[in-house]
Structures are given as C-alpha cells and as structure tokens.
N, C-alpha and C positions, 0 to 999 in steps of 0.2 A: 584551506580545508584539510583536516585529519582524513587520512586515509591507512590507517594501522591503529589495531587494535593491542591491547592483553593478550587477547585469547590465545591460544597455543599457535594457529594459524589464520592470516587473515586476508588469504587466499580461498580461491574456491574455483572449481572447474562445475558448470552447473549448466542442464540442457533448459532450454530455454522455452516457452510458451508465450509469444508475440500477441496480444490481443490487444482491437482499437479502442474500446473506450473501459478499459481496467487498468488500476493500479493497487498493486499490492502493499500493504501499512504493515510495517510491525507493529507484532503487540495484538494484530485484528486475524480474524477465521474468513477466508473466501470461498465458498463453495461453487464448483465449477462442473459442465457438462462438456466430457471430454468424447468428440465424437467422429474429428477427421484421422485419419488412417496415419500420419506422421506422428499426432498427438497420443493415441491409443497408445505407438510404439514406445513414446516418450516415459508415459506411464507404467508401462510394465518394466520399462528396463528398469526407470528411478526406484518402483517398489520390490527389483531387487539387489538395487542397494543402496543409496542412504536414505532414499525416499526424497529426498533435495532437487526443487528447481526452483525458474525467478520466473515472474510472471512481468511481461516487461511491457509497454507499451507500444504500441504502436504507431508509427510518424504520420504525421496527414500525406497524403499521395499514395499509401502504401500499396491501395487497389492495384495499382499499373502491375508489381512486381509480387504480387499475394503470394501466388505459389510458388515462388524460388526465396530470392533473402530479403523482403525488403526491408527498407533501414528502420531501426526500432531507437527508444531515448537510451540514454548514455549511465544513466539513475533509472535502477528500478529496484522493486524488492524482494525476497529471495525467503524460501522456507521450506514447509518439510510434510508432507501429506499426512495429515494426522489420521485420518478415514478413507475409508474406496468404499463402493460400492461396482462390479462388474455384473455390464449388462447384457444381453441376448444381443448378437453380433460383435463382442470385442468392445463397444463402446462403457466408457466409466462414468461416475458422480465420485466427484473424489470433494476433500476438503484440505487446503491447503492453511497451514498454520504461518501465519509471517512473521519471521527472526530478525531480519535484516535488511537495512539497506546496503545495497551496492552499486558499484563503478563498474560497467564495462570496460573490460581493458581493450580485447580483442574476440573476435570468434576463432575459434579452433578446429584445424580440418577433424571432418567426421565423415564415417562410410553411414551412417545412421539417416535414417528419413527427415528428421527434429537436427534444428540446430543446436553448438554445443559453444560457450563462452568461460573462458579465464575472467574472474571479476575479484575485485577487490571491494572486504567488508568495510564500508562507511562508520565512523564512531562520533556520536554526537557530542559534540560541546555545551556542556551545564549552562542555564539558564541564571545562575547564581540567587543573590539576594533580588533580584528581581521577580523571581520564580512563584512565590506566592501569588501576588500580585496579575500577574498574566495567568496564571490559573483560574482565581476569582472573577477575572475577565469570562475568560472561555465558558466555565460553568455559567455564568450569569445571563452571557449570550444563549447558551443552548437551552437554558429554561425558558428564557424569551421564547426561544423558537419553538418549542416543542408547546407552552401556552397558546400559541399562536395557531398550530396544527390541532387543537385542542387534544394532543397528547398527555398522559401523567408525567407530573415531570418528575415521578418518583424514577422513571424510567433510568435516569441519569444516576439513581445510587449503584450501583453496579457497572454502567460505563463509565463512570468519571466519579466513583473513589476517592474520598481523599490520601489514601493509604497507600495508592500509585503514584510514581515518579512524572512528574513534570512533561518528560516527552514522550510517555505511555498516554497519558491523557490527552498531549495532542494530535496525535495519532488514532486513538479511538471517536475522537469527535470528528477528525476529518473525514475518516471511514464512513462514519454513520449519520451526517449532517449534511456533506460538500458535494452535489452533485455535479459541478462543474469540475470536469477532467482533468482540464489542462492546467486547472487551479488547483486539484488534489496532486497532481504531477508536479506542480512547484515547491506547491508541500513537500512531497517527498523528497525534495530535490536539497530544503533543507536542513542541516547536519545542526546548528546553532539552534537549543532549543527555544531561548528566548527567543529570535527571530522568527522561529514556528509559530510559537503561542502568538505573538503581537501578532503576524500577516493572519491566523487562524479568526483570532477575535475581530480584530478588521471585518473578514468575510461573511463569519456567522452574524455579526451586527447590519452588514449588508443585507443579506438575504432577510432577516427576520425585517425591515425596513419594506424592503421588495414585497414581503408577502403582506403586510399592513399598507398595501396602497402608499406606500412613501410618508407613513405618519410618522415613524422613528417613536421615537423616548423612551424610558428607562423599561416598560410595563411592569 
C-alpha cells in the first residue's frame, strides 16, 4: 500500500474527532453537531488555524474507556471545515469537507482536552483500463437502488458525474448509499480504486437485492 504522495507534504499532525458510527469519504461534505466540551475546544482551536481534522471511527468496546482515549480504526478521513455555525453555550454545527484518506501513525502528547495524532496521507492506486467498466457497474447498481426507493434516479447526475474520476465516484456512492459502517470503513480502508469500485458494486447490488425481497435482476 502507497503511503506518500506529490503533494509538498504527506504528513499531517490533526486533532481528532472519535465517533462510533461515522466515517468520513473524501470528495463528500459531513455536517456535524459539535456539543461536548473537549469537542467545542477542538473546534475553535482548528478554526484558528488550518481549520483541519479527521473524523475517525470508533472501535466496538469503546463505551468502557469513552471519556479518556479509547481505541479508534487505524484509516480514517481527514479534511477541513468548510462552514461553522456558533451556538448559544459554546456549542457548533460545523461542515466538514473530506480531502483525504489517512494512516494513523501515532497519538501525540497534548495539554489540550481533544486528542491530537501524526497521520500519514493515503494515495490511491488508478483503477486502469478496467475503470470504465466498474464505474457502469456502480452507477447501474445505484439506479437500481434509488428505482427501488422510488427515488429520481436523475438524482445521480450530480453525485456520480461522468466527468469525475473513478474514486470520487466511489466514494460519493459509498457516502450516500452504504449504510452499513463497518462496510463503509472497509471502503475507506481501500486505497486500490478498482478494488473500491468492484467491493462497492458487490454491495450496492446486495442491498438493492435485500430491499426487493431477494428477487435480484438487472431492473
């Protein structure tokens, strides 16, 4: 797995936001209600200065150790508050833009209430001539699925584009289709975007299946 990018740096020192059932996609907008007392502090400090955190996941057990460190996944994603709203008490409605994936490396001592981690930026490996191919996949599942929700499935000219790259697309589906957690945490977990797209369309063909009583076919 690549773990170094181009970009000038592919380091990042970034405070962190632990939550159990979120994972953050690049490429997608997460809006969040920031409202415990470590969190608040998180948010004022980031907006004044780069505006950068990872919103990371949370490990099953975590209850036992909630309010000290408990252990969070290893991949999470990482971005930059494009919006705040500051409410009556300290409390925020912020919107988090997501950049990137990342590697926790370690946590970093901190005097601060929010914890604070060293991660390294994840760079995805092209899809190739395959790329096509699992895209028509993806998009063709999510029409299914959104026919099925008796959603427009004009919905999808705007999430899934053809004029976006391959793992923008898989990423905005997983985002906005995958309820299942720990199966959008795998997703993120993969840097290969062909291997995205195929486990993506897999799942989306799954669930649209599920939600037709187990009849399957093309609709």
């Amino acid at each position: 797995m690549a773990t170094s990018e181009s970009a000038p740096s592919t380091v990042l020192v970034l405070p962190i936001f632990p939550l159990p059932e979120v994972v953050l996609f690049p490429h997608t907008a997460m809006p969040l209600h920031v409202f415990e007392a470590r969190y608040r502090a998180m948010v004022t400090d980031a907006l004044a200065r780069d505006r950068r955190l990872s919103v990371v996941r949370l490990l099953p057990g975590y209850e036992a150790d909630y309010a000290g460190k408990p252990p969070v996944a290893a991949i999470a994603g990482a971005g930059e508050i494009v919006s705040c709203e500051r409410l009556p008490g300290g409390r925020y409605n912020i919107l988090v833009e997501g950049r990137w994936r990342v590697r926790i490396e370690h946590e970093l001592p901190s005097d601060t209430l929010y914890r604070v981690v060293r991660a390294q930026r994840l760079v995805e490996r092209p899809a190739g001539g395959e790329a096509p191919e699992l895209v028509a996949r993806v998009r063709a599942a999510c029409s299914r699925l959104l026919e099925t929700l008796d959603r427009p499935r004009d919905l999808l000219n705007g999430l899934l584009a053809d004029d976006q790259p391959p793992g923008v697309i898989a990423d905005r589906a997983a985002a906005a289709f995958l309820p299942d957690i720990a199966l959008r945490q795998q997703l993120l977990e993969l840097v290969a975007v062909g291997d995205r797209l195929r486990r993506l369309s897999v799942a989306l063909e799954a669930l649209v299946n599920e939600l037709r009583g187990g009849r399957g076919g093309a609709g």
